[in-house]
N, C-alpha and C positions, 0 to 999 in steps of 0.2 A: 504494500500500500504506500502510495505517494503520504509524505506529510503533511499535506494541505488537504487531505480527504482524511488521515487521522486526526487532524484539530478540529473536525467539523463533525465524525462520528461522536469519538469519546465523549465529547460532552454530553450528547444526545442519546448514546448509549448509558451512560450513565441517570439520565433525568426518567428513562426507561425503565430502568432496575429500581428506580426511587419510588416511580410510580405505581409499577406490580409488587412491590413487596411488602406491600400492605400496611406502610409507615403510616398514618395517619399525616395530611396536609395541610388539615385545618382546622382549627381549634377557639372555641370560646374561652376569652377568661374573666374571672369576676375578681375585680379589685374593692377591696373591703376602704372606705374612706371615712375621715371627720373632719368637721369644717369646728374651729374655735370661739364661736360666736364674733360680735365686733360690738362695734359701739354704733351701729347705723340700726339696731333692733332686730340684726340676724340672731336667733340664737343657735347655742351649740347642737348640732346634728350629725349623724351620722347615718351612709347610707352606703349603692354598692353600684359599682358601676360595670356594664356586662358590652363587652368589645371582644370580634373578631371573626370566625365563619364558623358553620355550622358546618360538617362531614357529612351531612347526608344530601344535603341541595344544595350547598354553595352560598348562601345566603350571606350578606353582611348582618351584622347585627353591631347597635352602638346604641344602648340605651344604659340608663339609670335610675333607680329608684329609693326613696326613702318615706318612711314613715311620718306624717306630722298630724297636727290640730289643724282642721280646717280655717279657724281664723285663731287668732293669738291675741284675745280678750285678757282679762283677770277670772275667767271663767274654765283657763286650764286650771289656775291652781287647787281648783275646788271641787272637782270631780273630773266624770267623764261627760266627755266633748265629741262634736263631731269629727270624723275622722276625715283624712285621704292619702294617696300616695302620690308623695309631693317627686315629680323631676325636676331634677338642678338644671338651669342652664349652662352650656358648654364654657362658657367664658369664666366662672366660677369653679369647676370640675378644678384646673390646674393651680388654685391658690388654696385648695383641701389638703389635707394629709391622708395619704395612700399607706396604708401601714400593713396589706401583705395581699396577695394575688395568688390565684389558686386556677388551674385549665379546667377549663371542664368537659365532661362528656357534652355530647347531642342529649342525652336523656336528663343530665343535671340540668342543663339549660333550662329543658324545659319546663325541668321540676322546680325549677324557682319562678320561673315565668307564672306556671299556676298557681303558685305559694303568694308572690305579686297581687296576683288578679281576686284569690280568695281574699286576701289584706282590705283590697280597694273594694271589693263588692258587698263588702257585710255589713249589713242591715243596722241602721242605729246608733247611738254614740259609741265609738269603737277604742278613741284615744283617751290615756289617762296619763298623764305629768308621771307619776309615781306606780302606775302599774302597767301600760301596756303603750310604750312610745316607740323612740326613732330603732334605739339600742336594744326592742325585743324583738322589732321586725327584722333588723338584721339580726340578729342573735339565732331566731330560726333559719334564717338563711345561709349562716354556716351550720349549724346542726345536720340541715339534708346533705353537707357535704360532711358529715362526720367527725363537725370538730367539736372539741371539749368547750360547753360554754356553761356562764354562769354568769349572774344578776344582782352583783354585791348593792346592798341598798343606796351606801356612799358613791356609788358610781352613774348611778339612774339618770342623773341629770349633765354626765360627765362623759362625753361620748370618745375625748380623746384617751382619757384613762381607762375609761372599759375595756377599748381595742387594745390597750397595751396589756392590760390585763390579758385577755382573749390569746393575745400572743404570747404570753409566758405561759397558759393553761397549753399552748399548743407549739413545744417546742419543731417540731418536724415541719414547720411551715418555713424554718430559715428566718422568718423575718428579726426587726431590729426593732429598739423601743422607741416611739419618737418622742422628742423631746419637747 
């Protein structure tokens, strides 16, 4: 073989074998994040952010979700409130704290995606400050991926300390504490 027809196989030959051997090519990942509150009436949240393709159709996916009170009266502190599943806009996604990222199957995808939609669909006031916010909607959403989770009371309202907690409950994820 000439070597101008060997620089033009081998690659090709190669992208060949990549693609029969069953490597997986495409992957969703869900990046666990908190945002620190500000001084402009954001407050502290935490939510999960899901980018990449799906293996089975090719699909992009780039979405986000988190937990909140439908509006942020002096009516969270006192019970339960209306709910919803708030999307961050993109412009804000990159000044959060990203504190550990996990691949997911096709099937986790979607098991979070309906875990999502059950969140947002339930009937009633759903949100409480103190029992059921940003940090237990995601808290189940690493659960279906099997991680060690727990709901110290000092941390409810503390969404960047929970995740760090979350991360020391779950050494095998690599991540780092943030500070």
């Amino acid at each position: 073989m000439t070597r101008a027809f060997t620089r033009i196989l081998a690659p090709l030959l190669a992208l060949f074998a990549l693609f029969s051997s069953g490597v997986a090519m495409a992957a969703v990942e869900i990046h666990f994040h908190s945002f620190n509150g500000s001084v402009f009436g954001r407050y502290p949240h935490t939510f999960i952010v899901l980018d990449g393709t799906l293996e089975a159709d090719g699909r992009t996916v780039k979405e986000n979700y988190g937990f909140s009170a439908k509006s942020s009266t002096a009516a969270i502190l006192s019970g339960w409130t209306e709910h919803m599943v708030y999307v961050e806009k993109e412009k804000y996604i990159g000044k959060t704290n990203r504190h550990f990222s996990m691949t997911l199957t096709d099937e986790q995808y979607l098991r979070i995606v309906e875990e999502v939609r059950k969140w947002k669909n339930e009937p009633g006031e759903r949100y409480s400050l103190g029992q059921r916010n940003c940090i237990h909607f995601v808290g189940e959403m690493a659960k279906i991926l099997g991680l060690k989770v727990e709901y110290p009371r000092n941390m409810l309202r503390r969404p960047k300390k929970w995740l760090n907690h979350i991360t020391g409950l779950n050494p095998e994820l690599g991540a780092v504490r943030i500070k």
